[in-house]
Each structure stands twice: as C-alpha cells, then as structure tokens.
C-alpha positions in Angstrom: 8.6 -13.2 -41.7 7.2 -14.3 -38.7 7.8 -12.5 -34.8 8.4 -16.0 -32.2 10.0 -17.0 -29.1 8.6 -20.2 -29.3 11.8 -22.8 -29.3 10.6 -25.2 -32.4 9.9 -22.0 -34.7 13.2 -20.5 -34.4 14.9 -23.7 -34.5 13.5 -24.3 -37.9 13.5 -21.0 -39.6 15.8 -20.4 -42.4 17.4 -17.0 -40.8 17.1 -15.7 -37.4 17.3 -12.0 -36.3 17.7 -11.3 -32.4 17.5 -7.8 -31.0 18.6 -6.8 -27.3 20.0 -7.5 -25.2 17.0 -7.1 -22.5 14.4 -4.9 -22.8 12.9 -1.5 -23.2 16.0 1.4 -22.8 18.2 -2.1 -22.6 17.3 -3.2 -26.0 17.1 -2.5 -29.4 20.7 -3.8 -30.6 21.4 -6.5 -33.2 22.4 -9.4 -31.2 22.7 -11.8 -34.3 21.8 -12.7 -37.1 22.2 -15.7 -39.6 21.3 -19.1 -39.6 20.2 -21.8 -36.3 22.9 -24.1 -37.4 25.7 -21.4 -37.0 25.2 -20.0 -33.4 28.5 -20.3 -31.2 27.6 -20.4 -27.4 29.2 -17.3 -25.2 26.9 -15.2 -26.9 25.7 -12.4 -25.0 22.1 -13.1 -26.1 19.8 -15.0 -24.6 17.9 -16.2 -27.1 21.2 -17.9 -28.5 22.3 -18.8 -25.0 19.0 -21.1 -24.5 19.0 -22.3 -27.8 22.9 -23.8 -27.4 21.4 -24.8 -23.7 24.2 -22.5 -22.2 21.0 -21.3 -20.2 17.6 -23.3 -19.4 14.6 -23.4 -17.3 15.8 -25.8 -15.1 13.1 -28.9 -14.7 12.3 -28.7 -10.5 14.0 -31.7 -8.6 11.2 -32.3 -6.8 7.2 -32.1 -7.0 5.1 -30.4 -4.3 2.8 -33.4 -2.9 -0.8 -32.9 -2.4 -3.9 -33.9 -0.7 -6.2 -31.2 -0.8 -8.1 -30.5 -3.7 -11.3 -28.8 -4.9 -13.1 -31.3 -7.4 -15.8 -30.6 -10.3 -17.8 -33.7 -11.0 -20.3 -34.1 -14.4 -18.9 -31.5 -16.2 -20.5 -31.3 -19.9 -19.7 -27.8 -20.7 -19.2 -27.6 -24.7 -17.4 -30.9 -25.7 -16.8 -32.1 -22.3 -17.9 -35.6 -22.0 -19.5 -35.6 -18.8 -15.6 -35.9 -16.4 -14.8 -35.8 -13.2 -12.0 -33.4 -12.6 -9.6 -33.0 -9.4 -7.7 -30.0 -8.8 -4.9 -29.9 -6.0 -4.3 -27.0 -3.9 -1.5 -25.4 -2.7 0.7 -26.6 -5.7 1.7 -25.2 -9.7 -1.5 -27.3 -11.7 -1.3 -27.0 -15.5 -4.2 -28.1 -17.8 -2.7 -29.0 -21.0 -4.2 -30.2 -24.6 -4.4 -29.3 -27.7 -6.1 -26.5 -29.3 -9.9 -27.2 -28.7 -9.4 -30.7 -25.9 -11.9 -28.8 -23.6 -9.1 -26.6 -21.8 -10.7 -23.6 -21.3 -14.3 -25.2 -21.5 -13.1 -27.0 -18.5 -11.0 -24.4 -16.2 -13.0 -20.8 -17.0 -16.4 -21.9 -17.6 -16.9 -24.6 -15.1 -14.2 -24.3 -12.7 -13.8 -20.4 -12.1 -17.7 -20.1 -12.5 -18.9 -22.4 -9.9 -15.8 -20.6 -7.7 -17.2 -17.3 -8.7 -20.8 -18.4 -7.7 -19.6 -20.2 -4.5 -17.2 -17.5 -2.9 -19.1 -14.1 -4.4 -22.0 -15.7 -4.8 -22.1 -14.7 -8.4 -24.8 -16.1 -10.9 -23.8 -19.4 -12.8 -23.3 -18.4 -16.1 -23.7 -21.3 -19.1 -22.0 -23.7 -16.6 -22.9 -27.3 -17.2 -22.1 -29.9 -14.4 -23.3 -31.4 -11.5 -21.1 -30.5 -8.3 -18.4 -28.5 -7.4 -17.1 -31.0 -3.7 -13.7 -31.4 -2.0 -11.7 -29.0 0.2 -13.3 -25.3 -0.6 -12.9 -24.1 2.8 -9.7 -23.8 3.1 -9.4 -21.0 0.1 -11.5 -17.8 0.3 -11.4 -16.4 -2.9 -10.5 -17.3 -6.7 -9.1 -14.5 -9.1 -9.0 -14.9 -13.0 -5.4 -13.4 -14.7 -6.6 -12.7 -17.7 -4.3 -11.0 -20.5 -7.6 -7.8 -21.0 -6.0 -4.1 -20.5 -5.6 -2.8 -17.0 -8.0 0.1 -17.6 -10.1 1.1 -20.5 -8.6 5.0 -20.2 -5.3 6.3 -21.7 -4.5 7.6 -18.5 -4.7 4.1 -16.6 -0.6 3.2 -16.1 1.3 0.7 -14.5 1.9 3.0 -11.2 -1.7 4.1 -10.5 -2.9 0.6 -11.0 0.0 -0.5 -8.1 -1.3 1.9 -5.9 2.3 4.0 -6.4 0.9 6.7 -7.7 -0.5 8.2 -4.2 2.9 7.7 -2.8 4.5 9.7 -5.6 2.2 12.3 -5.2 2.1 12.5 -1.6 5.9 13.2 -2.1 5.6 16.0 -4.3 3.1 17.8 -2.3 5.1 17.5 0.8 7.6 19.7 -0.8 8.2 23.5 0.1 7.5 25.4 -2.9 4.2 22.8 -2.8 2.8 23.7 0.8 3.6 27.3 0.2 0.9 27.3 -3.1 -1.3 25.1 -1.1 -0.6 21.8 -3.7 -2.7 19.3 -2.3 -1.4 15.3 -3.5 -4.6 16.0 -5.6 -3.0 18.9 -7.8 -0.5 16.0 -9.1 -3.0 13.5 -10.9 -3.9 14.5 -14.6 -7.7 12.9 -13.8 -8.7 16.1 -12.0 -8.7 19.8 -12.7 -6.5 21.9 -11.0 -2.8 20.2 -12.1 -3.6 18.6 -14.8 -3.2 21.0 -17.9 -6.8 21.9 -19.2 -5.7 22.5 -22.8 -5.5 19.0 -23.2 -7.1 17.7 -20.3 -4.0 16.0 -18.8 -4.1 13.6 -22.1 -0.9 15.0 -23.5 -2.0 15.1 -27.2 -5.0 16.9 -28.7 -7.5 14.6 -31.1 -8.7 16.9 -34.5 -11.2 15.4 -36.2 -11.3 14.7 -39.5 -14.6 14.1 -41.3 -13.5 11.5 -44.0 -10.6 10.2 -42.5 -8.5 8.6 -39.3 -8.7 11.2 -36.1 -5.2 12.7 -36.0 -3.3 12.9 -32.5 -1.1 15.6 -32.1 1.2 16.5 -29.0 -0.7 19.2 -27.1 1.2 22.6 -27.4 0.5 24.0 -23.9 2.4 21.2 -22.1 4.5 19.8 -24.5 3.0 16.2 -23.9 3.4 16.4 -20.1 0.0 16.4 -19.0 0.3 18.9 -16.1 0.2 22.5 -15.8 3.3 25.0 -15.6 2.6 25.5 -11.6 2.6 21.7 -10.9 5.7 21.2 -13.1 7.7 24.2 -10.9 7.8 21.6 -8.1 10.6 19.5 -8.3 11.7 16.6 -5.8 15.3 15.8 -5.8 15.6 17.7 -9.4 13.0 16.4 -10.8 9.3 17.2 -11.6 6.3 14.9 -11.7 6.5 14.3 -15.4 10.1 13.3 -14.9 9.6 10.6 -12.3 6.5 9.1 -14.4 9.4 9.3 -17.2 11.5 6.6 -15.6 11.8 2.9 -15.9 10.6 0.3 -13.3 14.0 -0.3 -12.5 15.4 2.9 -12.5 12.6 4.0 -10.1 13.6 1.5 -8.1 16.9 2.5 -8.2 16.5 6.2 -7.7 14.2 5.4 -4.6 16.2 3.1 -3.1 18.6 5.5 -2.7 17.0 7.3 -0.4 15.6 6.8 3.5 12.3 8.3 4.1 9.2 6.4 4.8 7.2 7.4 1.7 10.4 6.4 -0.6 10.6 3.2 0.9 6.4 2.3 0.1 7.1 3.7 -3.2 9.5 0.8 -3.3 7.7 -1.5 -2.4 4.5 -0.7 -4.2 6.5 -1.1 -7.3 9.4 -3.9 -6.3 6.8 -6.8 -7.7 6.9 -5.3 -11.4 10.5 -6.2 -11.3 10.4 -9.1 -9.5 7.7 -10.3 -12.8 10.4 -8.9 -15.4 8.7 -6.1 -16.2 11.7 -3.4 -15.1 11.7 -2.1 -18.4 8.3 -0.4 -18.4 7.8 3.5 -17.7 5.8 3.9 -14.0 3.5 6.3 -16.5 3.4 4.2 -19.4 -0.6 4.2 -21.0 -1.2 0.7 -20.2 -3.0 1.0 -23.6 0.6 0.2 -25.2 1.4 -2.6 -23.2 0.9 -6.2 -24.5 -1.7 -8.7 -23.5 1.3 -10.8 -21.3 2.1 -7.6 -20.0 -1.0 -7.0 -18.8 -1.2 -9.9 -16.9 2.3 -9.5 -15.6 1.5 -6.5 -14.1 -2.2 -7.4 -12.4 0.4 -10.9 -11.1 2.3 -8.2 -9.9 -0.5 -6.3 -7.9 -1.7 -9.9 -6.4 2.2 -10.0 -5.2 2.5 -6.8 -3.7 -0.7 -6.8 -2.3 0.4 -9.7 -0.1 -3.0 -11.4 0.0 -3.3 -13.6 3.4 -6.3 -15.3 2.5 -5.7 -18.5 0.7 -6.7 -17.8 -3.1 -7.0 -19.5 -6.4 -5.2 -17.6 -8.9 -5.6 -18.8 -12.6 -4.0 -18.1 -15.2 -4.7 -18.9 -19.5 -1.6 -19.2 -21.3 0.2 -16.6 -19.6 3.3 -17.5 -21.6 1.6 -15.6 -25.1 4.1 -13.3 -25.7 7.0 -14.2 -23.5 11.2 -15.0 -24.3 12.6 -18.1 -22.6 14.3 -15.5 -20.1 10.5 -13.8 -19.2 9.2 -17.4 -18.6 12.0 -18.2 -16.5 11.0 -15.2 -14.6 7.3 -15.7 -14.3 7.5 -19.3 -12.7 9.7 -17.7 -9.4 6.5 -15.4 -9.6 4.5 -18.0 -9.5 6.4 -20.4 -6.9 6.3 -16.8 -4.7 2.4 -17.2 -5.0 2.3 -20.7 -3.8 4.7 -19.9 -0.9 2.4 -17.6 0.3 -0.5 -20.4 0.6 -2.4 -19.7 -2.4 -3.1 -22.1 -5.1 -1.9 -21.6 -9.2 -3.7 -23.3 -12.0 -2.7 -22.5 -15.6 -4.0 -23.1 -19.0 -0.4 -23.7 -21.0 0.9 -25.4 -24.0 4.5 -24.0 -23.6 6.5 -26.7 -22.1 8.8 -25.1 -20.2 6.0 -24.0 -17.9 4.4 -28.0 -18.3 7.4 -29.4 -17.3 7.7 -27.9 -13.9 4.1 -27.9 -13.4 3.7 -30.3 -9.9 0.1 -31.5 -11.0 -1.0 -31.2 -15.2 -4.4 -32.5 -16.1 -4.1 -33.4 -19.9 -7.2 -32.6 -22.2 -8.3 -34.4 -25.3 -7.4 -36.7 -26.8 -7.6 -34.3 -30.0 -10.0 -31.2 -30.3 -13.9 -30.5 -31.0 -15.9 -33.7 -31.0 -12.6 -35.6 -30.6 -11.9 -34.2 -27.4 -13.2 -33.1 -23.6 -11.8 -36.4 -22.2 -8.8 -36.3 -19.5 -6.8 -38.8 -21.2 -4.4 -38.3 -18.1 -3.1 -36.8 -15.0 -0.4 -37.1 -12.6 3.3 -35.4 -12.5 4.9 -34.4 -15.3 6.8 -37.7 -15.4 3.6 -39.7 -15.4 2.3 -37.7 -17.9 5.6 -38.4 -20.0 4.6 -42.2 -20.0 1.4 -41.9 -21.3 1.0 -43.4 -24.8 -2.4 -41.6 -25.5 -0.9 -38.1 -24.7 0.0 -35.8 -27.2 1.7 -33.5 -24.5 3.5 -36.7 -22.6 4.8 -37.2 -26.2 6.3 -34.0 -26.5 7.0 -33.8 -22.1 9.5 -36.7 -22.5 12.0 -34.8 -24.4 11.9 -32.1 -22.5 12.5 -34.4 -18.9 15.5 -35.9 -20.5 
C-alpha cells in the first residue's frame, strides 16, 4: 500500500483510492476508488481529472530569454568532475539528474555556499572549486528553501512566523473590555506570562512522565487546550475570542477579514493572503508548525519571501520542493514561483518531477548516471533542447511530456 501523487505510480497500481475533494476541512471524502483503467472523466476529483487530462499543467508557450548569469567554474565538490556551470538570472532554472548525478553536490554545496560567503560573507564550508564569476551584482542576497520545520517549539505556527500574529493581537487589545483591564497586545501570546494560562504554560496539554515508558500528553484541564487564561478568553472581537480566530483556516481567515474595513483587518489580510496564494488555505493560522509536512514547510517560508515583498534582487532556491505535492498543489506552486521572478528575483530548483522540468526556462541536466558515473552536465538549454538530447535520461522522459 503505498501513499503517491506521482503520475507513473498511480497509473500502474492495481487499485487506486482518492480522498477529497481539496484539502484540510474540504477533504476527507471518498472520491473514488477502483482501478486506473476505469476512471470516466467529469469526475469531481482532481486526481482523476489530471490523470484523463481533463486538467494539466499547462507546458508555458514561451521561455523567458536570458543573458545574465552567475557562473561557478572548477567545481569538484563530491563526484563532480571538475565543470563549469552557468546559471541565468531572472528566469525558472531547474537542475535535473538522477538520484546521485551531482545535483545537490552542485547547487547547495558549491553554488549557495560561495553565495553565502560572497553576500554574508559567511565561511566556505567543504566547497571545492575554483571561482564563483559572472553578473553577481546585480542580486543582493541568496536564500535556501529548504523543507526543515519553521520553528523548533510547539508553539511556532504559521501566523506568528507571517508576522500576523501582532496584528491579531493588536486587535484584541484594542477592544473595550481589553483597555478597561489594561490588556496590553502582549497579554494575547501564549510565550509570555500574564495571558497565557500557567497551568500548562500556554502549551495546551500537560506532559506526565512515565519512567519506563513513552511521555503521555494530555489536554491541560485549566484551559481546555486553549492555551490562554479565563481573563484573556473574556475578550471577544466580533464574537470571537483569541483561541477562536487561531481556530480558523487560512481561507476562512481571509474570508472573515475581508469582510471587514479597518486598517489592522486589512494587514491581517495581507500578512496572510500569500499562504493562499501557495495553496496552503487549508491550514489553521495556529496550527503547531510541528504537524505540518516538510513541503508545507517550505510553502509557507515561499510564502513569507512573497509577502514580504523583497525589493532587492534575490536568489531563491529551492530542492525538490514538489516532495509531497498533488498535481493541483504543483500547479499552484509554479504561479508562486513565476510571482517571484516578476518581482526581479531569480528561482533555481533541484526537481525530478516533470511537470515542474517542463516549464522550467533554463534546466541544467546532471549525470550521466549517479556516484562515480556521474557529476558531468551532459546538457543544458530549454526544455526542448534538453528533449533532444540522446545522452539525457530526463530529455528521454521531457519529450513525452512536450508532446
């Protein structure tokens, strides 16, 4: 029994079972199940609407052209044989390969380190090449998207890590029965003594140790799970308390918010607006980020870099940010990405999904195999140049998909 979106999987299991429709409060129904061979288009699942083609990632009708680029030359880092490597800016690059061409030997060891060392001026670490040459002026910065946890803490969420979390609470305390008991925005965070509840430390549950077996977590009785104390929860905004506003969905936030016309409603918005433009409406605003997958993870720090509306030109690079991800998600993630490039920055991912390869404007094709075999760029180009190379294991697979 295996959990898959990837298309070739599905498409040659015996039995398929697809649960929906969308996600989080919007899911969790039996869209179908039975065999590939049987599935009858005007479904309304989209995992059966891309497999009978009734929806697709469509491949982009033209390619962004180039002539900037940043350029590593010598590189020798693990099993790379000593390349010379270009990477355009301003455009969608994806570095492509099989498992162990020299991908990520290639993009986070050499490329985002000598960045690192060249805009922070942190210390090379393991790095093996000669020069890093080319157009690095005209970016200021290079940020790594990696797939780690958004904070180490249970109490790090999606909405504190957005920076919506102030906003919320600046709402809260603004409200009568708040400024009459002296509530600063403070009193509404379950870091900080004062709102949280102390019985549990605004964790919600209680740990009790047991010597010879597994901690047990149980719902703190004081608060019921809520995390702040009586007196903060006897402020309500609109009919709802704190707890109830961390309760709700991205979208439904949004929603709720929108609704409404003062200034601190609208940043709220705003500070928030990027998770659902990265398909990520179904997450709570309070949601432990310690539940969240690694692809959410990486959605949501995309969607920081997206609200935050960075004017200096950056690199932003991504490894397989795809783990994880529906056809529908993916389709999602590369307007994310073509919003990133819009706004003058520069993309480079590490990918084998070839939806994303196939609207890449630049891929840079690792191998020929893995290990010794491998570290080579056996090609580069557009995806359609790619598609004609006979050596290339992804042009191979990149035709079919250009068709």
């Amino acid at each position: 029994m295996v959990v898959e979106h990837d298309e070739e999987i599905i498409r040659a299991a015996d039995y398929i079972i697809d649960i929906g429709p969308k996600a989080g409060r919007l899911g969790g129904e039996l869209m179908y199940q039975g065999n590939v061979s049987e599935l009858k288009k005007n479904s309304s699942s989209y995992t059966v609407k891309y497999l009978t083609g009734e929806e697709q990632i469509e491949v982009p009708q033209s390619r962004r052209k180039w002539n900037n680029f940043i350029g590593v030359k010598g590189a020798r880092q693990n099993n790379l044989k000593n390349i010379d490597v270009k990477f355009p800016l301003h455009v969608m690059t994806v570095v492509t390969g099989v498992s162990g061409s020299g991908k990520s030997s290639l993009v986070n060891d050499v490329f985002f380190n000598a960045l690192q060392h060249h805009y922070k001026g942190n210390a090379l670490e393991r790095a093996e090449f000669n020069s890093i040459t080319g157009d690095i002026k005209l970016m200021k910065g290079v940020e790594y998207v990696d797939q780690n946890p958004i904070g180490r803490s249970s109490r790090s969420n999606p909405v504190t890590y957005l920076k919506a979390f102030d906003e919320i609470r600046k709402l809260f305390a603004a409200q009568p029965l708040a400024k009459q008991m002296d509530f600063t925005p403070a009193y509404f965070s379950f870091n900080v003594e004062g709102g949280r509840c102390e019985e549990c430390k605004g964790e919600g549950t209680i740990t009790v140790e047991m010597q010879f077996m597994a901690d047990i977590q149980l719902e703190c009785e004081s608060c019921h799970g809520k995390r702040f104390s009586p007196e903060v929860l006897e402020i309500e905004y609109r009919g709802l308390t704190i707890y109830d506003i961390l309760e709700m969905t991205v979208d439904q936030a949004i929603e709720f918010f929108s609704s409404l016309k003062g200034a601190t409603e609208k940043k709220i918005v705003k500070r928030i607006q990027p998770l659902q433009d990265v398909g990520l409406g179904y997450i709570k605003l309070g949601q432990a980020s310690s539940t969240l997958s690694g692809g959410e993870n990486q959605r949501v720090k995309l969607a920081y870099y997206l609200g935050e509306e960075k004017t200096q030109p950056t690199i932003f690079i991504f490894d397989e940010p795809t783990t994880g991800l529906h056809f529908h998600d993916i389709k999602t993630l590369l307007k994310a990405f073509d919003a990133l490039i819009e706004r003058g920055h520069t993309v480079i991912i590490i990918e084998h999904n070839m939806e994303v390869i196939k609207c890449a404007d630049h891929i840079i094709d690792m191998g020929p195999e893995g290990g010794k075999a491998g570290g080579y760029v056996v090609c580069e180009g557009t995806p359609e140049q790619v598609a004609q190379c006979e050596k290339s294991h992804t042009g191979r697979f990149l035709k079919e998909k250009l068709r």
